[in-house]
C-alpha positions as CSV (number, residue, x, y, z in Angstrom):
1,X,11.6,-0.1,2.4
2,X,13.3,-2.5,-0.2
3,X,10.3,-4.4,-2.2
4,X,10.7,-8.1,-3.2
5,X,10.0,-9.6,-6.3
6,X,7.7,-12.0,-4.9
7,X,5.5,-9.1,-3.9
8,X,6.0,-7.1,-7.6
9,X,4.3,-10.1,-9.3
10,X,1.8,-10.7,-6.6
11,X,0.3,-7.8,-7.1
12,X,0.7,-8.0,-10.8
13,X,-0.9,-11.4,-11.3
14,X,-2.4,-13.1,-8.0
15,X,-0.5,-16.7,-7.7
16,X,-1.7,-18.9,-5.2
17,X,0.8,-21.7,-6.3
18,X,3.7,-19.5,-5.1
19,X,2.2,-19.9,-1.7
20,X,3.5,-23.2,-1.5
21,X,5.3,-23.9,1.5
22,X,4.2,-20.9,3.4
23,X,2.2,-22.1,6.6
24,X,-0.4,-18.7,7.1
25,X,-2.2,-19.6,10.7
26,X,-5.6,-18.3,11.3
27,X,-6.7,-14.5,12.8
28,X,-9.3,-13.7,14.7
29,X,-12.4,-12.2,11.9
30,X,-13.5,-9.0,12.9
31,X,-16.9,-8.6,15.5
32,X,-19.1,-7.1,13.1
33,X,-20.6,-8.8,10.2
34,X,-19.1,-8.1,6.9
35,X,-19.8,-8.8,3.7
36,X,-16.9,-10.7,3.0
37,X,-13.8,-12.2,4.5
38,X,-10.8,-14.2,4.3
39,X,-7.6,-15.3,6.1
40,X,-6.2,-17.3,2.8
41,X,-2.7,-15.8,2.2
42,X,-3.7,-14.2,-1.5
43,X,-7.3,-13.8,-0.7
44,X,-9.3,-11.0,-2.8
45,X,-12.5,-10.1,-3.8
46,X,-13.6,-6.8,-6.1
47,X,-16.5,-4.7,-4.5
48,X,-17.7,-1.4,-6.1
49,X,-14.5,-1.0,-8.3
50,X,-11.9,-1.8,-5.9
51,X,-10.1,-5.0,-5.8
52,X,-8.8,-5.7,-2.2
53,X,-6.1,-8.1,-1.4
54,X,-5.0,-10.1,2.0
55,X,-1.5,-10.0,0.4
56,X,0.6,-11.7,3.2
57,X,3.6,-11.8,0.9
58,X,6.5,-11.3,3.0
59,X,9.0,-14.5,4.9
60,X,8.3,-15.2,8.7
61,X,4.9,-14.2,8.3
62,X,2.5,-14.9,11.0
63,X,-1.5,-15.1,10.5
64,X,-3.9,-12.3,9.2
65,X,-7.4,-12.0,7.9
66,X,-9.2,-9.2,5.8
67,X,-12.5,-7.8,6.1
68,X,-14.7,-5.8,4.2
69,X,-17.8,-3.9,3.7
70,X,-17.2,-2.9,0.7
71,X,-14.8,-1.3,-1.2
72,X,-14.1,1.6,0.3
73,X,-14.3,0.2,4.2
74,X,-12.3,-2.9,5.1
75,X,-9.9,-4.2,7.3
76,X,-7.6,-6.6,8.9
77,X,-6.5,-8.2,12.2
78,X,-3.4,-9.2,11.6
79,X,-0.4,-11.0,14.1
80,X,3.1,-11.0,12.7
81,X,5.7,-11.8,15.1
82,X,8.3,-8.8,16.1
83,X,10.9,-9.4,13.7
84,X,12.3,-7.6,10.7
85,X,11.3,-7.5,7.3
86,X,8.1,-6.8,5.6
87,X,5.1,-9.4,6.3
88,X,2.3,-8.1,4.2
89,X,0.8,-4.9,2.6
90,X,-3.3,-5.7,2.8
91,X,-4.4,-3.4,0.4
92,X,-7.6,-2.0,-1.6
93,X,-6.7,-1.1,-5.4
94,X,-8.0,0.8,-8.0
95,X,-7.2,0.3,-12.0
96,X,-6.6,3.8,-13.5
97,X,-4.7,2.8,-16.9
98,X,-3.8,6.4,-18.5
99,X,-0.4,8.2,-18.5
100,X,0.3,11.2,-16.7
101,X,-0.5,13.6,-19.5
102,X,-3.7,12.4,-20.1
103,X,-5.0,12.4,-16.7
104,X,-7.3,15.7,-15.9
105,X,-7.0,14.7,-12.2
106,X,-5.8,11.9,-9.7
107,X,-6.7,12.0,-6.3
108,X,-7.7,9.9,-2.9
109,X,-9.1,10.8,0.6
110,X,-8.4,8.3,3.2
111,X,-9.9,7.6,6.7
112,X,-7.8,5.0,8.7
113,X,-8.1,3.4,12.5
114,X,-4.4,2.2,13.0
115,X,-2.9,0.7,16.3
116,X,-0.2,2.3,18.4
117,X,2.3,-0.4,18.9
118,X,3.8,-2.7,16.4
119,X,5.8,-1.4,13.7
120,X,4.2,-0.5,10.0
121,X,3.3,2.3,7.8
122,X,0.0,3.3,5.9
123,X,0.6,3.9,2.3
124,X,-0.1,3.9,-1.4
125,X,1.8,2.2,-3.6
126,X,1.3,3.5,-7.3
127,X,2.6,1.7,-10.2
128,X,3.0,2.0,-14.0
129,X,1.6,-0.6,-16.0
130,X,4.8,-2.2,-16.7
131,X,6.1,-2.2,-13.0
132,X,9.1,-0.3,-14.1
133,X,8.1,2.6,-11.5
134,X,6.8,2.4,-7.9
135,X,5.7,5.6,-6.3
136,X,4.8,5.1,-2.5
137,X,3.0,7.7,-0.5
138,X,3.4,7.2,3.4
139,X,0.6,9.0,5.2
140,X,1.9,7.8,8.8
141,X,4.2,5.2,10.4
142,X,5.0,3.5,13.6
143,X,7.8,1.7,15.1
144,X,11.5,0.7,13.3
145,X,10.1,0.8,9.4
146,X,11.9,3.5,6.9
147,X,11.9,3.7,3.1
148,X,14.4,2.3,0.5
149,X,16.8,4.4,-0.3
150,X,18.6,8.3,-0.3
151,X,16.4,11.2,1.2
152,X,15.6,14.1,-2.0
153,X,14.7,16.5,0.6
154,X,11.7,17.6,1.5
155,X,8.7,18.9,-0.7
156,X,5.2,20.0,-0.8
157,X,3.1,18.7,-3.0
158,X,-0.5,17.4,-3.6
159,X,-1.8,19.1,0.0
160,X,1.0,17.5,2.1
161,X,5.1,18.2,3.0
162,X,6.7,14.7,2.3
163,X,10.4,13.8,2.6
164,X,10.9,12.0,-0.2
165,X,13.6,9.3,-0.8
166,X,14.9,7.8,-4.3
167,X,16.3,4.2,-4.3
168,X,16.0,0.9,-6.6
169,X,15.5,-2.7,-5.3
170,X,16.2,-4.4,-7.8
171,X,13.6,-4.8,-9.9
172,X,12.2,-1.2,-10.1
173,X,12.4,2.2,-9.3
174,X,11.2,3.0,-6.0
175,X,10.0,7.0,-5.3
176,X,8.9,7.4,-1.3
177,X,7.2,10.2,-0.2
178,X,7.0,9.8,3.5
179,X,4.9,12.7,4.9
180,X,6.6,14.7,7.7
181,X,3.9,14.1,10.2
182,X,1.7,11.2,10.7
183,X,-2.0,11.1,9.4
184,X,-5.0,9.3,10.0
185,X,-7.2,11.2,7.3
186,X,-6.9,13.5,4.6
187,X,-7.4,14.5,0.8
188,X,-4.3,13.6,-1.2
189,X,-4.2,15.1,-4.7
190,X,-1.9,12.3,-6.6
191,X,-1.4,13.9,-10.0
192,X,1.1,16.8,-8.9
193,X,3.4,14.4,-7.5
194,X,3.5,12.6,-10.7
195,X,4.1,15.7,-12.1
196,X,6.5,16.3,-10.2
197,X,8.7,13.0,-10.9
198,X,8.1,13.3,-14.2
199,X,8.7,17.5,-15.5
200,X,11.0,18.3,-12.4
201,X,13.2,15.5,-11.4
202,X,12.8,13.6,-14.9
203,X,13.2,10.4,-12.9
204,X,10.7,9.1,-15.7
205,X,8.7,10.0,-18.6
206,X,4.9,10.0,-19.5
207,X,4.3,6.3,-17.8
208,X,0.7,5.1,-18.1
209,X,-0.3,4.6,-13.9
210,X,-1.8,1.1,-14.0
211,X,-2.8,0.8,-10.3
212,X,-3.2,2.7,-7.0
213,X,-3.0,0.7,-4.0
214,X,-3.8,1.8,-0.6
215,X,-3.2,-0.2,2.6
216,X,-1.1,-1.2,5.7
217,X,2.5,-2.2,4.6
218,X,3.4,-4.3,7.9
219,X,6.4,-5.6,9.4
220,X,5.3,-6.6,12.8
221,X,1.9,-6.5,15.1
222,X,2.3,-9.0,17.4
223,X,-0.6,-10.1,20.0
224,X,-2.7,-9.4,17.0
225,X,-3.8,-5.5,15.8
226,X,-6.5,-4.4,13.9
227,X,-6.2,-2.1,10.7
228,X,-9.1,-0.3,9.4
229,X,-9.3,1.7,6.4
230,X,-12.8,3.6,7.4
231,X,-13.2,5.0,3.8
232,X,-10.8,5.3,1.0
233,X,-11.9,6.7,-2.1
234,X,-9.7,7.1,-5.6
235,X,-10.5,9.5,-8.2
236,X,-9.6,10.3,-11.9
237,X,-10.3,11.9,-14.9
């Protein structure tokens, strides 16, 4: 799924003057208590290493809020009107600044509650410090979304069998691995993919990985759906 530019350098360097214009109604909080929450279009908070973001970046957005617990467990109820085009990718990220070469290992398990209407996918989004380079790793998927770009074929790698898809949007390389069966929890073992890229394809060299984003990239949920990252955990060494 093409990537705008608005979003590249919102999740670069959080500007809440470039929500100027945008109208971003209220959602309903979740039931339980949580330690915090926000229905602000850039809202974000850091807990326990992670830095999460409400991230409603895309146009005809409707209104969504973000929860957490903590790092690792959050979530949002979020109601974006059935049309196309990207809304917002609520997300929890974690800064692992080393190139490929000189990581010993990279990996994330995920536990996710996701609704079974409206149209979205749950991924990560990995980029190299300088943007260049954005590696996205759908886990599952509902309704009329697909990735940017030309399908590679399929592969296994890093515990999973992904179809993967080269494209550009732009503004940066964009490298989807959409796995080939949808998933609500797993192990994902990030650093052989990179590998991958990098000694097999040679789509790019020995990039320093700046940020791994998980989340809920979503085009539409309308009535209102809840998203729930139950635990996500990112590891390196």
């Amino acid at each position: 799924m093409a990537k705008s530019t608005l979003r590249k350098i919102t999740m670069a360097v959080l500007a809440p003057a470039m929500a100027i214009g945008a109208t971003v109604g209220l959602a309903s909080a979740p039931a339980s208590a949580a330690v915090w929450s926000s229905c602000d279009q850039w809202a974000n908070t850091s807990l326990n290493g992670y830095t999460l973001y409400n991230n409603i970046w895309g146009s005809g957005a409707g209104s969504q809020c973000i929860w957490a617990n903590s790092g690792t467990s959050w979530g949002v109820n979020a109601n974006h009107p059935n049309t196309g085009g990207i809304k917002s990718y609520p997300n929890s990220k974690k800064v692992i600044n080393k190139s490929i070469t000189s990581l010993g290992s990279l990996s994330s398990s995920y536990n996710v509650s996701v609704p079974s209407s409206g149209a979205y996918n749950t991924s990560y989004d990995i980029w190299d410090t300088d943007y260049d380079y954005e590696i996205m790793l759908w886990v599952n998927k509902t309704g009329a979304v697909g990735p940017l770009g030309s399908s590679q074929g399929n592969v296994t790698l890093g515990g999973h069998t992904w179809t993967v898809y080269k494209g550009t949007n732009g503004a940066n390389e964009v490298f989807s691995f959409v796995r080939t069966s949808n998933s609500t929890s797993g192990t994902v073992n990030i650093l052989p993919i990179l590998k991958w890229i990098k000694d097999t394809k040679g789509w790019f060299g020995n990039e320093t990985i700046g940020d791994v984003q998980f989340g809920f990239e979503i085009t539409s949920s309308s009535g209102g759906l809840d998203f729930a990252a139950n635990n996500l955990t990112v590891s390196s060494s």
